[in-house]
TORLUM-476709 format. One record per residue (C-alpha): residue in three letters; x, y, z negated. Coordinates in Angstrom, 2 decimals. Layout:
BEGIN
+------+---------+---------+---------+
! paza !    east !   north !      up !
+------+---------+---------+---------+
!  Ala !       X !       Y !       Z !
...
+------+---------+---------+---------+
This chain:
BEGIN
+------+---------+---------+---------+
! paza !    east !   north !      up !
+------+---------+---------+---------+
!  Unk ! -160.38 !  -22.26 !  -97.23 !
!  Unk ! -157.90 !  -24.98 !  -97.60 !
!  Unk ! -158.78 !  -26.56 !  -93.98 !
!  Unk ! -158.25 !  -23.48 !  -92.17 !
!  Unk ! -154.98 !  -22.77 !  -94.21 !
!  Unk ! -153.75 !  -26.05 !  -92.94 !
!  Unk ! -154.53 !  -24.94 !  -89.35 !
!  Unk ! -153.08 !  -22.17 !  -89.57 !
!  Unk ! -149.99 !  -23.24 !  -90.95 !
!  Unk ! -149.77 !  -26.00 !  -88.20 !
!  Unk ! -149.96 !  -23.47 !  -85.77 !
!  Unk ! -147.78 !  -21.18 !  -87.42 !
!  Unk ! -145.03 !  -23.90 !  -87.13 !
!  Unk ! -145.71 !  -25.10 !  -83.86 !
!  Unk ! -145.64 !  -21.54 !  -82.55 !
!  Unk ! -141.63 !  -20.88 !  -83.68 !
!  Unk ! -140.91 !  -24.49 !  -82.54 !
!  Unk ! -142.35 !  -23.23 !  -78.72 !
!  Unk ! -140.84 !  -20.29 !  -79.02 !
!  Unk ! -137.22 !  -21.62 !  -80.14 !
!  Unk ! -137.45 !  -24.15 !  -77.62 !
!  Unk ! -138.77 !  -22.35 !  -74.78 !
!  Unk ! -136.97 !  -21.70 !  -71.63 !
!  Unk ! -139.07 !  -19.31 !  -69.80 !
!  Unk ! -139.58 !  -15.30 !  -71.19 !
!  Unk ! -143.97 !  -16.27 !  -70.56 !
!  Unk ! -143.70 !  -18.93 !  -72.46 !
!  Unk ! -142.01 !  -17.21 !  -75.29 !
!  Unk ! -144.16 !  -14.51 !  -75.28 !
!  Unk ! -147.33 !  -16.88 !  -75.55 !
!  Unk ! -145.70 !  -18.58 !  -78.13 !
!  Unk ! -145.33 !  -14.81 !  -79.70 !
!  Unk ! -149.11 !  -14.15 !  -79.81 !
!  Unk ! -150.02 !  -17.58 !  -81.09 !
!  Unk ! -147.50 !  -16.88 !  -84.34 !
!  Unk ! -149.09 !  -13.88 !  -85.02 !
!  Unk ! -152.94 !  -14.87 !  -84.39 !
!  Unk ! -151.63 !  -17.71 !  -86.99 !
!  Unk ! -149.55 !  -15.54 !  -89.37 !
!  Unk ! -152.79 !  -13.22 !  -89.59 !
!  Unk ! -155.19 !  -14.84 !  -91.27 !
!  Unk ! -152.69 !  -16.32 !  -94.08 !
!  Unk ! -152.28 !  -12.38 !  -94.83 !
!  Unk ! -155.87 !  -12.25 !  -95.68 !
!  Unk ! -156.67 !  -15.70 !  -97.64 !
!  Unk ! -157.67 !  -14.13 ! -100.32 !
!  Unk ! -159.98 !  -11.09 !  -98.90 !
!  Unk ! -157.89 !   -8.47 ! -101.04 !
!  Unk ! -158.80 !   -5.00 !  -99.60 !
!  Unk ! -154.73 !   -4.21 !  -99.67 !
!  Unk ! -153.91 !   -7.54 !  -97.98 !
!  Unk ! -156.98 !   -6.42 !  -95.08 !
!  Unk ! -155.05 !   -3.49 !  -94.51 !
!  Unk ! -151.42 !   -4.71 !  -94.83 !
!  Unk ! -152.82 !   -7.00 !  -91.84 !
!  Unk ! -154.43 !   -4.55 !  -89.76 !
!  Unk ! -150.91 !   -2.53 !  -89.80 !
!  Unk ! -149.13 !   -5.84 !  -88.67 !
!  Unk ! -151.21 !   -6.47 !  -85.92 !
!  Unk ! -151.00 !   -3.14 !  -84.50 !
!  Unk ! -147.03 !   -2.81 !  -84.82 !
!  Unk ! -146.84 !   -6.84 !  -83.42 !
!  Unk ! -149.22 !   -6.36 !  -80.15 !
!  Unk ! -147.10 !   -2.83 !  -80.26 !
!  Unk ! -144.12 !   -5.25 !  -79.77 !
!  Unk ! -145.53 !   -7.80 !  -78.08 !
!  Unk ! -146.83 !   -5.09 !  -74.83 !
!  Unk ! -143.37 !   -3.74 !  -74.84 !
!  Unk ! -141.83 !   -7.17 !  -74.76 !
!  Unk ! -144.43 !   -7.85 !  -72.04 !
!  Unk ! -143.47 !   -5.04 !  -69.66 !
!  Unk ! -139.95 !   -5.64 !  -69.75 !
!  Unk ! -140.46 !   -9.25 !  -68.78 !
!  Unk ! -142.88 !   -8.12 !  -65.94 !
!  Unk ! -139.78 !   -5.61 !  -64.96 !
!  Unk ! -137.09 !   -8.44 !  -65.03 !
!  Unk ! -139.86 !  -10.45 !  -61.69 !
!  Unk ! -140.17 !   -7.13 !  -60.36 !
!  Unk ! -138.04 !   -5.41 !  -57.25 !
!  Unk ! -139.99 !   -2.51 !  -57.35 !
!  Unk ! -138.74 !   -0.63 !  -60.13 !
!  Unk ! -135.52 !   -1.62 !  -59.31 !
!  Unk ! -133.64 !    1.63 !  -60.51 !
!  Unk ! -135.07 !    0.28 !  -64.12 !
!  Unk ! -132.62 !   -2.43 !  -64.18 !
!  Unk ! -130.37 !   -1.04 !  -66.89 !
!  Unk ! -133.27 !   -0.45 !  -69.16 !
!  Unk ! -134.48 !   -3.88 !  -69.44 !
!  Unk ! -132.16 !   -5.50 !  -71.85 !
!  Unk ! -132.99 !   -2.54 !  -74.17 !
!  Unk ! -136.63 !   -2.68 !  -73.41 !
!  Unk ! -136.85 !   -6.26 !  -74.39 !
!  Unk ! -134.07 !   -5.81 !  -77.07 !
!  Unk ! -136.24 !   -3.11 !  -79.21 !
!  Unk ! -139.51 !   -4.97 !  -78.78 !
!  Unk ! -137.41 !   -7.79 !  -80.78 !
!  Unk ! -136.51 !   -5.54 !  -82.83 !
!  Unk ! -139.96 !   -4.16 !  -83.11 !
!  Unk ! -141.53 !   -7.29 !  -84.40 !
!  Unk ! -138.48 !   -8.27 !  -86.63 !
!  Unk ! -138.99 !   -4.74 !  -88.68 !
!  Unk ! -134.74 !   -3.75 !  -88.20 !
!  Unk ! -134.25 !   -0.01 !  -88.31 !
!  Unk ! -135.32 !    2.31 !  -86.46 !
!  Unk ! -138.43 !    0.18 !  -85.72 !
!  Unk ! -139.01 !   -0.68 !  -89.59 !
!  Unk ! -141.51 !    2.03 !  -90.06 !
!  Unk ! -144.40 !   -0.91 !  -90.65 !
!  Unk ! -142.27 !   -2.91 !  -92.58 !
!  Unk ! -142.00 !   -1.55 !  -96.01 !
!  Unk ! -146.01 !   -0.40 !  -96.02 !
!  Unk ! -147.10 !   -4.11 !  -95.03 !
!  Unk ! -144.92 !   -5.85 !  -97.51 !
!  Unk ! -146.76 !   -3.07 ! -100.30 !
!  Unk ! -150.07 !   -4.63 !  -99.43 !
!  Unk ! -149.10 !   -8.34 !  -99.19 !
!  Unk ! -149.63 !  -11.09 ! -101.83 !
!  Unk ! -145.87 !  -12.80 ! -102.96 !
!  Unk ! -146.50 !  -15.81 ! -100.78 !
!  Unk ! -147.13 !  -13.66 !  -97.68 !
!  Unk ! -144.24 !  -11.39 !  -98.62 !
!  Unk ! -142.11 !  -14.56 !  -98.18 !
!  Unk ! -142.86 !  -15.53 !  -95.29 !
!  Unk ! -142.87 !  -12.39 !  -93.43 !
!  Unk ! -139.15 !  -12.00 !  -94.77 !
!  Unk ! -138.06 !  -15.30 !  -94.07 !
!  Unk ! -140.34 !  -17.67 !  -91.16 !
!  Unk ! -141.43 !  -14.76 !  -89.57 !
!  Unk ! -138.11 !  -13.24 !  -88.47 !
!  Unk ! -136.92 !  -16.93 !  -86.74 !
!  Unk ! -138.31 !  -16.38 !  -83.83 !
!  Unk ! -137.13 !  -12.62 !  -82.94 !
!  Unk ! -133.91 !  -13.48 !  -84.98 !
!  Unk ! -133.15 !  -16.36 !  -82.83 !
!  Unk ! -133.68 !  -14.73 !  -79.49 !
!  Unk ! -131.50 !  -11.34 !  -80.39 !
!  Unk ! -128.81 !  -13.86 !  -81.28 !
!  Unk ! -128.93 !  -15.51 !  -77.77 !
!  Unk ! -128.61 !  -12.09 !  -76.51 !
!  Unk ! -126.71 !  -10.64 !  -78.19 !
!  Unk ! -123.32 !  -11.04 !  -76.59 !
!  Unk ! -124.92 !   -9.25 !  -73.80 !
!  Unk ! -125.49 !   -6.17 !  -75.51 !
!  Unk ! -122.77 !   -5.86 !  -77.87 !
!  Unk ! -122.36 !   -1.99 !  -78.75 !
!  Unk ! -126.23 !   -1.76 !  -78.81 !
!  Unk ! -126.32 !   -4.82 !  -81.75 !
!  Unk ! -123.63 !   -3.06 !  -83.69 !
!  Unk ! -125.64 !    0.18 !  -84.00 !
!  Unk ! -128.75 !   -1.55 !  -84.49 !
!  Unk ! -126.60 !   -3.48 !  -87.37 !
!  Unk ! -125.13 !   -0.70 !  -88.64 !
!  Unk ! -127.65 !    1.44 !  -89.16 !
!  Unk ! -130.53 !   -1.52 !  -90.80 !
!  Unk ! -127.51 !   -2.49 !  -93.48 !
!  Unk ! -127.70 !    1.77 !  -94.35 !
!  Unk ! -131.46 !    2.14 !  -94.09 !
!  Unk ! -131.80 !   -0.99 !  -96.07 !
!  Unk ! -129.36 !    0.17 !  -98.69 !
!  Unk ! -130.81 !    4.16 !  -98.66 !
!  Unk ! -134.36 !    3.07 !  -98.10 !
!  Unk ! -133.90 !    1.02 ! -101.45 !
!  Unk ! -132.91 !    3.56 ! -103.80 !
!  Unk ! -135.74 !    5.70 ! -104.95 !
!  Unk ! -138.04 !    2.58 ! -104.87 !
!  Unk ! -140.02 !    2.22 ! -108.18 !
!  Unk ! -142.02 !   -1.10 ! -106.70 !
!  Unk ! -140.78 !   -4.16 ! -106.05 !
!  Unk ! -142.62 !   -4.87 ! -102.85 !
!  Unk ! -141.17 !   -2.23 ! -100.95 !
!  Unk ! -137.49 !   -2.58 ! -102.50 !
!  Unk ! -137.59 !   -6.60 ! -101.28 !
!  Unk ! -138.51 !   -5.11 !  -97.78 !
!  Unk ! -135.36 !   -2.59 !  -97.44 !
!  Unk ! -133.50 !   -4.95 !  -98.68 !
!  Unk ! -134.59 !   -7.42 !  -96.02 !
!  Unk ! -134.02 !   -4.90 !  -93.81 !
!  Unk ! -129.94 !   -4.50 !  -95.27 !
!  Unk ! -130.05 !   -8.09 !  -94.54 !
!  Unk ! -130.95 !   -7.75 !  -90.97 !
!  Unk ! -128.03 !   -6.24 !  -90.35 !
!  Unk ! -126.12 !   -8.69 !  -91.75 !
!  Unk ! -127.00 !  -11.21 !  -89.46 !
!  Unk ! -127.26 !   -9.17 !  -86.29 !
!  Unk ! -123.98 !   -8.02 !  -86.80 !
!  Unk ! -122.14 !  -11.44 !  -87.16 !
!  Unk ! -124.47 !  -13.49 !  -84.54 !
!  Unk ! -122.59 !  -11.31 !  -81.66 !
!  Unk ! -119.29 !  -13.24 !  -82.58 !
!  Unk ! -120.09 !  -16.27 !  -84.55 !
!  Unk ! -123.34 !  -17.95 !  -84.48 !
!  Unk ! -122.81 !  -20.00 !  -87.20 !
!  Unk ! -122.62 !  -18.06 !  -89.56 !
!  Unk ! -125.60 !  -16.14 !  -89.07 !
!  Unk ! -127.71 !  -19.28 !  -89.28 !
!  Unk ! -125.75 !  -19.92 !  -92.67 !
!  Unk ! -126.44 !  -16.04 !  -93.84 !
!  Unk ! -130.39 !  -17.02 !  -93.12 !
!  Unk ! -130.61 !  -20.05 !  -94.82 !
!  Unk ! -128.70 !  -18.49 !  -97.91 !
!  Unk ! -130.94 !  -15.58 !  -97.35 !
!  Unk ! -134.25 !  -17.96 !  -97.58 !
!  Unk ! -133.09 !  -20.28 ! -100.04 !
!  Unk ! -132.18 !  -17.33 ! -102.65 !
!  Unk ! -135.29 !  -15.58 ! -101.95 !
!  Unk ! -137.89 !  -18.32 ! -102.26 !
!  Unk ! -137.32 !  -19.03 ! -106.34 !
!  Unk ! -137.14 !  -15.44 ! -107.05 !
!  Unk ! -140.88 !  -14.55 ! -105.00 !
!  Unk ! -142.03 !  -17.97 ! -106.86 !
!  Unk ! -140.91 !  -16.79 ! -110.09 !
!  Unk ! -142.38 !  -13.01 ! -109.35 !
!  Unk ! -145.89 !  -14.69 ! -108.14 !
!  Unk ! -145.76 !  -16.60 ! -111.61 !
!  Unk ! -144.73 !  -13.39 ! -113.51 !
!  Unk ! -147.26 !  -10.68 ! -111.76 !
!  Unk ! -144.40 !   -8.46 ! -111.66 !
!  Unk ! -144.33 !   -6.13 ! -109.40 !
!  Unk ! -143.19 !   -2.35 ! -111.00 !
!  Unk ! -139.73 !   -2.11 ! -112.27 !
!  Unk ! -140.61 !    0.44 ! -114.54 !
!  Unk ! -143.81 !   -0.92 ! -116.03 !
!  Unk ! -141.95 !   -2.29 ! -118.91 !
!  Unk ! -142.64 !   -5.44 ! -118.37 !
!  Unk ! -139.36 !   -7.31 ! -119.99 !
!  Unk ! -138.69 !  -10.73 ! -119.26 !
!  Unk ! -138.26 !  -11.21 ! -122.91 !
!  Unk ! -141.57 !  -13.36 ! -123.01 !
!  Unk ! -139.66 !  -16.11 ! -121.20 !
!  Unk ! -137.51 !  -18.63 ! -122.44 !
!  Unk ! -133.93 !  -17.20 ! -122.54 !
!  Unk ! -132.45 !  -20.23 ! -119.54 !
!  Unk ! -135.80 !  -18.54 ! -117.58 !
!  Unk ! -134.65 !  -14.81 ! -118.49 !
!  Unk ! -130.71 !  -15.76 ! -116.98 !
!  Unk ! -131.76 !  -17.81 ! -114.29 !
!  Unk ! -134.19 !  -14.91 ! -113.01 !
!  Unk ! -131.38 !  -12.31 ! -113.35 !
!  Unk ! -128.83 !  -14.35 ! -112.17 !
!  Unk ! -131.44 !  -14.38 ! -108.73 !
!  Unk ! -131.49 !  -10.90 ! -108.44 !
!  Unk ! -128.05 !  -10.26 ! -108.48 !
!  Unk ! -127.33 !  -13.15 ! -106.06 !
!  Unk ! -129.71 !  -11.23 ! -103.52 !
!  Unk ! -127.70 !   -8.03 ! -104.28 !
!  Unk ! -124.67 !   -9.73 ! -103.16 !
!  Unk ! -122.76 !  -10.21 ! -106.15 !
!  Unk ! -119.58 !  -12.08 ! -106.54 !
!  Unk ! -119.42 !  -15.24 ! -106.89 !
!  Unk ! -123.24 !  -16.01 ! -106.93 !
!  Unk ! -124.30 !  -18.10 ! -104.24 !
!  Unk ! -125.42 !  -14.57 ! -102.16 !
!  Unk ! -121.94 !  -13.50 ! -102.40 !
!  Unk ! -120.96 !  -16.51 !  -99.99 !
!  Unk ! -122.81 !  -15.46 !  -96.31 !
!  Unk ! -121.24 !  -11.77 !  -96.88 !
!  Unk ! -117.68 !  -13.14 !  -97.39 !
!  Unk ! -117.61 !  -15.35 !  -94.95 !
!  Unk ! -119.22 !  -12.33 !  -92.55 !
!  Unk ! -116.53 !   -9.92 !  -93.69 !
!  Unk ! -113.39 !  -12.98 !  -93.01 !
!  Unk ! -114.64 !  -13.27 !  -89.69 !
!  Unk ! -115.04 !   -9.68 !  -88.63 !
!  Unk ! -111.37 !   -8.53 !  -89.51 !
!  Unk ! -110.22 !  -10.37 !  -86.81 !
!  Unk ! -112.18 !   -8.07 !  -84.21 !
!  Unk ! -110.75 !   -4.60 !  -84.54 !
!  Unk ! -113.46 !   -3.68 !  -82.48 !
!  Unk ! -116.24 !   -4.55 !  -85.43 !
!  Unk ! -114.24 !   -2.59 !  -87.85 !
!  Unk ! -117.05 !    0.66 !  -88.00 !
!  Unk ! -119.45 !   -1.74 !  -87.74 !
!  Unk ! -118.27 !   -3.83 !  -91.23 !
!  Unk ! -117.95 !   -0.23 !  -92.77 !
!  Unk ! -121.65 !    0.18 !  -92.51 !
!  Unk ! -122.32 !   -3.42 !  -93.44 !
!  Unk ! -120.04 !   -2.75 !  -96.68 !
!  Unk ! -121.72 !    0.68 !  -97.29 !
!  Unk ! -125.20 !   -0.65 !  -97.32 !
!  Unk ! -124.17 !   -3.61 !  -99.22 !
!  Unk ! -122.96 !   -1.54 ! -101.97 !
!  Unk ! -126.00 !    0.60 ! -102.13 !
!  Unk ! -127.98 !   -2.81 ! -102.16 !
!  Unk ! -126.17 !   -3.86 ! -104.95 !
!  Unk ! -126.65 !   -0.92 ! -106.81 !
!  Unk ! -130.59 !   -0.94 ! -106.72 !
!  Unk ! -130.51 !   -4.55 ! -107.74 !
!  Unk ! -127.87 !   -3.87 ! -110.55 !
!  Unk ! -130.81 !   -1.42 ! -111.73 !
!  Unk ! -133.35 !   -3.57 ! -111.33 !
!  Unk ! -131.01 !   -6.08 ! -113.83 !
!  Unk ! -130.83 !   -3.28 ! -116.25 !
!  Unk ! -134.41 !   -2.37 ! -115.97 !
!  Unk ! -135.85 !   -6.25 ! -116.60 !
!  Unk ! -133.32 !   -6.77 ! -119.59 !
!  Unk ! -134.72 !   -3.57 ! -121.90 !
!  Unk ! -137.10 !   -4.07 ! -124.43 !
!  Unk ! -140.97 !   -3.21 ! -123.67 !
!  Unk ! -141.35 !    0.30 ! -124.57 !
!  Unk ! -144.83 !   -0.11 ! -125.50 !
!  Unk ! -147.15 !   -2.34 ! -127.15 !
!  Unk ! -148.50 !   -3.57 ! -123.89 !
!  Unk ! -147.71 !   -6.18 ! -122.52 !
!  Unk ! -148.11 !   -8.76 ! -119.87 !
!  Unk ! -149.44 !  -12.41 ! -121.01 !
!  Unk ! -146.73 !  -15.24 ! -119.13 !
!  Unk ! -147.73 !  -18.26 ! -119.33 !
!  Unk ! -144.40 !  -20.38 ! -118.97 !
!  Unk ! -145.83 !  -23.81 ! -117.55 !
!  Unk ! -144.31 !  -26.59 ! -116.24 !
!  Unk ! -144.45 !  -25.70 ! -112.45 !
!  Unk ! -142.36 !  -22.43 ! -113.19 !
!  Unk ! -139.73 !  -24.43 ! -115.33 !
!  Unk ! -139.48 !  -26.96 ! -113.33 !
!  Unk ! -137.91 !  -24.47 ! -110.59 !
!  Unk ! -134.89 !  -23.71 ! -112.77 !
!  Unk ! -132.76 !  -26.21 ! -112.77 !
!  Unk ! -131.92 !  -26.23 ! -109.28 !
!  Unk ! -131.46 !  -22.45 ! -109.07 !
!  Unk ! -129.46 !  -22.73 ! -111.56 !
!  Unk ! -127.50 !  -25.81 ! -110.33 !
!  Unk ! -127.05 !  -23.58 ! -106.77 !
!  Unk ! -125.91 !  -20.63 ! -108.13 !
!  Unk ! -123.36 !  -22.53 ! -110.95 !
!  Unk ! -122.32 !  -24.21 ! -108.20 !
!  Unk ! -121.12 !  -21.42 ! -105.83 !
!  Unk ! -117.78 !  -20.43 ! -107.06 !
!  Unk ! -116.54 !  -24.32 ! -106.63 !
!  Unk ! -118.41 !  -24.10 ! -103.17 !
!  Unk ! -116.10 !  -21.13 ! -102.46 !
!  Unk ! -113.21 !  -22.57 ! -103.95 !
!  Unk ! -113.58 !  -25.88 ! -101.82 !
!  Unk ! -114.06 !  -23.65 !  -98.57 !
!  Unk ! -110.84 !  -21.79 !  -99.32 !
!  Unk ! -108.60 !  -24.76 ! -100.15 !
!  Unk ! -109.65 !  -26.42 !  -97.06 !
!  Unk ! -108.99 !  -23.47 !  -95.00 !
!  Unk ! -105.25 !  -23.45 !  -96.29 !
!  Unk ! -105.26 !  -27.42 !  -95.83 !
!  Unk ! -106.37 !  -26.84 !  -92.09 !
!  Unk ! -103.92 !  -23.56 !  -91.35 !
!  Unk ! -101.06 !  -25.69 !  -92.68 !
!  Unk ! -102.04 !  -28.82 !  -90.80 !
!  Unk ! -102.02 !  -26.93 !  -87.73 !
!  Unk !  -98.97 !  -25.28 !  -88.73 !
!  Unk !  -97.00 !  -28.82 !  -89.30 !
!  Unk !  -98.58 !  -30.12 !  -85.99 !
!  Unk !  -97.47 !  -26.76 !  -83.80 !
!  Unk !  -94.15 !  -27.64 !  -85.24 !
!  Unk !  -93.60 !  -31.05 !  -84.34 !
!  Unk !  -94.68 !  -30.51 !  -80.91 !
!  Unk !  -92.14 !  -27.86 !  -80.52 !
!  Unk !  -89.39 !  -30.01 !  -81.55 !
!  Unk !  -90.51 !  -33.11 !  -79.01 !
+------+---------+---------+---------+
């Protein structure tokens, strides 16, 4: 198993490095189908009847994507369906879309991250979405209005999707979804800090799928309690959740702030950042009970053997060294702000008086 991992893996990553540096819409599309003949058979390592399934459903909504991205490629080198031409940036727009799992074409999502192992749950939320990610962002200053609805409405479905969710499979997946939104909506004016909202996005999410593969959590209402783990494991993995929710000033906090500074200053993004904030607060509200629902006592005598071993401890010192460190990070980004405004202040002035 282990050598054909490795392949795969290689593949995987030399698939979003094509595909990221491609210049050609073939090319790309090639280097589409050889992610997901890659990404497939990591979904089924370990022959799990769920994961088969989980698989089968990604493949069909992928090659789903992958035709329609096809025929609006074919469209764009074709003069005979000429009177098409304002449907092809939408075509190849929702195919994206498609693939990525942002609403309305997240129908697959939420049921394939059910069936998935933790490991394949993270990469499907996090490597996965580079490739379609990077390519809306390089269009999407050509399609403004059609990003911000697409935004607006993944950050709601994300944030209503989430709420009746009793597993935490599913609940990871709208919120991924909420996320989406996030960084489609803030790649149309500043690129930036979209990539920045990712890797936040990645780096909080890979600890807490560690520490929920170590754990075998995966019900929020199985009574589990987290009081089996040392009390720095119980905070750290808390402080995780409610750093994905968004809360200030844990290190999630930071992508959403910055997202929200830069918006005000387009009056056109305003019922766009509505939305945003909307689904951001119903986000946080699901993790909040998520919190609550991890810190009670078991409520019966049955409970889940943890081993705590070294590999899981040895993970929190640096989430807990990233997410200590945020408010100073914030604090530091703020001060220099005012130090630039004011430098360019002083230097507007003296080149008025000359």
């Amino acid at each position: 198993i282990l050598p054909s991992l490795t392949i795969f893996s290689s593949t995987l990553i030399a698939s979003t490095i094509i595909a990221l540096s491609s210049s050609h819409w073939l090319l790309l599309w090639m280097a589409l189908e050889l992610n997901l003949l890659s990404f497939v058979p990591l979904m089924t390592s370990s022959s799990n009847h769920q994961e088969t399934e989980a698989a089968i459903k990604y493949f069909l909504a992928q090659a789903t994507g992958s035709a329609t991205l096809l025929f609006g490629v074919l469209l764009t080198y074709s003069n005979i369906f000429y009177w098409m031409n304002e449907l092809i940036l939408p075509i190849i727009l929702s195919s994206l879309l498609l693939k990525m799992g942002a609403a309305p074409f997240h129908f697959w999502f939420p049921n394939v991250m059910s069936g998935l192992s933790w490991t394949s749950c993270l990469l499907l939320s996090t490597w996965q979405k580079i490739i379609p990610l990077g390519i809306l962002m390089s269009l999407s200053a050509s399609a403004t209005m059609f990003i911000m609805v697409i935004s607006s409405l993944s950050s709601l479905v994300g944030g209503i999707g989430g709420m009746n969710q009793t597993f935490l499979r599913p609940l990871l997946a709208y919120s991924s979804i909420g996320h989406i939104g996030w960084m489609l909506g803030i790649s149309m004016f500043n690129l930036m800090i979209s990539l920045i909202y990712f890797t936040v996005y990645s780096l909080i999410l890979l600890p807490l799928l560690f520490i929920l593969n170590h754990s075998q959590l995966s019900n929020i209402r199985q009574s589990l309690s987290i009081s089996h783990i040392p009390a720095t494991s119980q905070m750290t993995a808390l402080l995780i959740l409610l750093s994905l929710g968004g809360l200030p000033p844990l290190l999630g906090f930071l992508p959403k702030w910055l997202t929200l500074e830069h918006l005000s200053f387009f009056p056109q993004a305003t019922p766009m950042m509505m939305a945003l904030l909307l689904g951001s607060l119903m986000n946080l509200f699901y993790y909040l009970n998520v919190t609550f629902s991890l810190s009670l006592p078991p409520m019966s005598s049955t409970t889940l053997n943890i081993n705590s071993t070294p590999l899981f401890i040895s993970s929190l010192p640096p989430i807990t060294l990233i997410t200590l460190m945020t408010p100073l990070l914030m604090l530091a980004l703020y001060f220099f702000s005012m130090i630039s405004t004011f430098a360019f202040q002083a230097k507007s002035l003296t080149t008025q008086k000359k």
